[in-house]
C-alpha positions as CSV (number, residue, x, y, z in Angstrom):
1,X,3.0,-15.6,-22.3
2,X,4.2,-15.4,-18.5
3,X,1.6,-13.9,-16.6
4,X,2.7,-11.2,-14.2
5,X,1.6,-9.4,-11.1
6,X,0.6,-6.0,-12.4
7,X,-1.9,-8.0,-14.9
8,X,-4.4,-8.7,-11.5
9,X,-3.2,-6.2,-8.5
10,X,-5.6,-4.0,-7.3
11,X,-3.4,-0.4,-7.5
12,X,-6.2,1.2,-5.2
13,X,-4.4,0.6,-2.0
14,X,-5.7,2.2,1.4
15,X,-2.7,3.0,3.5
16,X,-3.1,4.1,7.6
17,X,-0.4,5.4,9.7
18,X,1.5,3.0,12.5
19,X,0.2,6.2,15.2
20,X,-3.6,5.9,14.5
21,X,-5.5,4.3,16.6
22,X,-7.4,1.1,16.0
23,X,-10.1,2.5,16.5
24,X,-9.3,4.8,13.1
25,X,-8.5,2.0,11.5
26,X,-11.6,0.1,11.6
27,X,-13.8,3.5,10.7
28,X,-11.4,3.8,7.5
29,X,-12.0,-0.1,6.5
30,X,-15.5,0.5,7.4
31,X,-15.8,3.3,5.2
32,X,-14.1,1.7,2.1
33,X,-15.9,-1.6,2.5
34,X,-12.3,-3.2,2.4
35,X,-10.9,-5.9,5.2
36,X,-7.1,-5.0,5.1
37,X,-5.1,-1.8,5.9
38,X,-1.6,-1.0,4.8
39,X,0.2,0.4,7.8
40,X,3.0,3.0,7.0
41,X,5.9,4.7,8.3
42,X,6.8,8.2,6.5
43,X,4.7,6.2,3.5
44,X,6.4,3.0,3.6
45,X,4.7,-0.1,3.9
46,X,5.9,-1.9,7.2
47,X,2.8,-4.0,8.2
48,X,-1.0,-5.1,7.3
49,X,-3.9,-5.0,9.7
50,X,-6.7,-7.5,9.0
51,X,-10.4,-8.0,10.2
52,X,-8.6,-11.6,11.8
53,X,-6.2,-8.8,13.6
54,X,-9.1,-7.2,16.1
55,X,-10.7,-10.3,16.4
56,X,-7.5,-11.9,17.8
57,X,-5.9,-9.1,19.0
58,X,-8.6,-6.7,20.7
59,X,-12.0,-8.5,20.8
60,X,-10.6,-11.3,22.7
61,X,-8.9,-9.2,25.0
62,X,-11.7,-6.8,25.3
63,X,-10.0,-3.8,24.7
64,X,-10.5,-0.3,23.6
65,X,-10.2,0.4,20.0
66,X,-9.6,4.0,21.0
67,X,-6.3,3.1,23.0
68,X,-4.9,0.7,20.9
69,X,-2.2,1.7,18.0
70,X,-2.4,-0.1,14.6
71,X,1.0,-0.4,15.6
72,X,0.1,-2.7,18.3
73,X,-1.6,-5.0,16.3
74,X,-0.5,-5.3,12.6
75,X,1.6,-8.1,11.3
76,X,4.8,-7.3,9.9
77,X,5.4,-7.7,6.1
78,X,6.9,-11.1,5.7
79,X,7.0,-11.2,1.6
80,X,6.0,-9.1,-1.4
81,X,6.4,-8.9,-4.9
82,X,7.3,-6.2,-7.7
83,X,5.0,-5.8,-10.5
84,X,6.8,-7.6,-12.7
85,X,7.0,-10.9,-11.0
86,X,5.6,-13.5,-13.1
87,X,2.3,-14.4,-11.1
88,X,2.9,-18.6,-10.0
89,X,5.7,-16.9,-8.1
90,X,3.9,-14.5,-6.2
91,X,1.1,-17.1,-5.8
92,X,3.7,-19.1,-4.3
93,X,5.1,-16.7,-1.9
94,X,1.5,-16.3,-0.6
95,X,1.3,-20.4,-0.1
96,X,4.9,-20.4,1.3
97,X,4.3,-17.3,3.6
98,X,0.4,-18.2,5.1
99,X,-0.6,-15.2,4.0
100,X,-3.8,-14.1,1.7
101,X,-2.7,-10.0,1.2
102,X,0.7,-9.8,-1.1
103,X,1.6,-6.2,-1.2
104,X,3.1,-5.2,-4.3
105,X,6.4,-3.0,-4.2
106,X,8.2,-1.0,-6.7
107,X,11.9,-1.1,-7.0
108,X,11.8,2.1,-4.7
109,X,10.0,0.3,-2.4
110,X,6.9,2.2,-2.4
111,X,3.5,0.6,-2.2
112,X,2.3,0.0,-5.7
113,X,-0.3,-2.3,-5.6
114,X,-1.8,-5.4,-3.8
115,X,-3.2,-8.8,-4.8
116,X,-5.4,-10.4,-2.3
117,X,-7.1,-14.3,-2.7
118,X,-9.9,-12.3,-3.9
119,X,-7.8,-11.2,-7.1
120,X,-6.8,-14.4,-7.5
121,X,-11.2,-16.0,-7.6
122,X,-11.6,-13.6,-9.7
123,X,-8.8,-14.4,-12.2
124,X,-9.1,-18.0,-11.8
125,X,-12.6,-17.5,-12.6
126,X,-11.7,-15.5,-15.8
127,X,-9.5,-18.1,-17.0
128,X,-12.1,-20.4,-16.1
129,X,-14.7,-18.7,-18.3
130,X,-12.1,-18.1,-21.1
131,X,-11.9,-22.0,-21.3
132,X,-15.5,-22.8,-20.7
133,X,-15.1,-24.5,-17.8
134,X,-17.8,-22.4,-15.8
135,X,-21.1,-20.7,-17.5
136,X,-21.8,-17.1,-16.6
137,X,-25.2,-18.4,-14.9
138,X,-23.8,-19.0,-12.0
C-alpha cells in the first residue's frame, strides 16, 4: 500500500498575515514552540518564514523586528503537495526544491496541512521500529 501525505502531515498549521510585523511573527513562533510560520493573503498560503529567515534576513542586517513585515522576509512557496499525494513524491519535491517545510494544499487551495523533516524522523523512525531495526532504548 502507497503511502500518502495525509498519513504523516501535521494538520495543526499556524498561519500569520503578510502585514504583521516580524516582530509578531517571532512572539507567535515563540509562543507555539514552532520554527515556521505560514504567511497568508485573505487565508491563502503565499510564503513560509523560518527561524534561518531572521537570522539571514534581520540579524545580519541588524534591523528592527518591529519595522520589518513578514512580507519582507518570507520565501515564496516554491512546491506543495495535496493530501493525497503518494508520500516518495512529496519527499521528492522537498529534495528537488531545497526545502525542509512542504505545505500541504487542498484542491481549493487552502492550507491543509504541513510535513516538515521532522515528520519525516519521526516516520522513518516508526518504520524503523516496525522492522526492528532500532530498539526503543534509545
Amino acid at each position: 500500500m502507497t503511502e500518502l501525505v495525509r498519513d504523516i502531515m501535521t494538520k495543526d498549521i499556524v498561519t500569520i498575515d503578510y502585514n504583521k510585523t516580524t516582530l509578531e511573527a517571532a512572539k507567535l513562533m515563540t509562543d507555539r514552540g514552532i520554527s515556521s510560520l505560514i504567511v497568508t493573503v485573505n487565508d491563502q498560503p503565499q510564503g513560509i518564514v523560518t527561524e534561518r529567515d531572521f537570522i539571514k534576513k534581520i540579524c545580519l542586517k541588524d534591523l528592527s523586528l518591529d519595522k520589518v513585515k513578514v512580507s519582507e522576509i518570507m520565501s515564496k512557496i516554491r512546491t506543495f503537495a495535496t493530501p493525497d499525494t503518494p508520500l516518495d513524491v512529496a519527499i521528492q519535491r522537498m529534495v528537488n526544491n531545497k526545502v525542509r517545510r512542504l505545505p500541504i494544499l487542498n484542491e481549493k487551495g487552502f492550507l491543509v496541512g504541513i510535513i516538515t523533516v521532522t515528520d519525516l524522523a519521526k516516520h522513518l523512525r516508526t518504520i524503523l521500529l516496525l522492522e526492528g531495526a532500532v530498539s526503543l532504548n534509545y
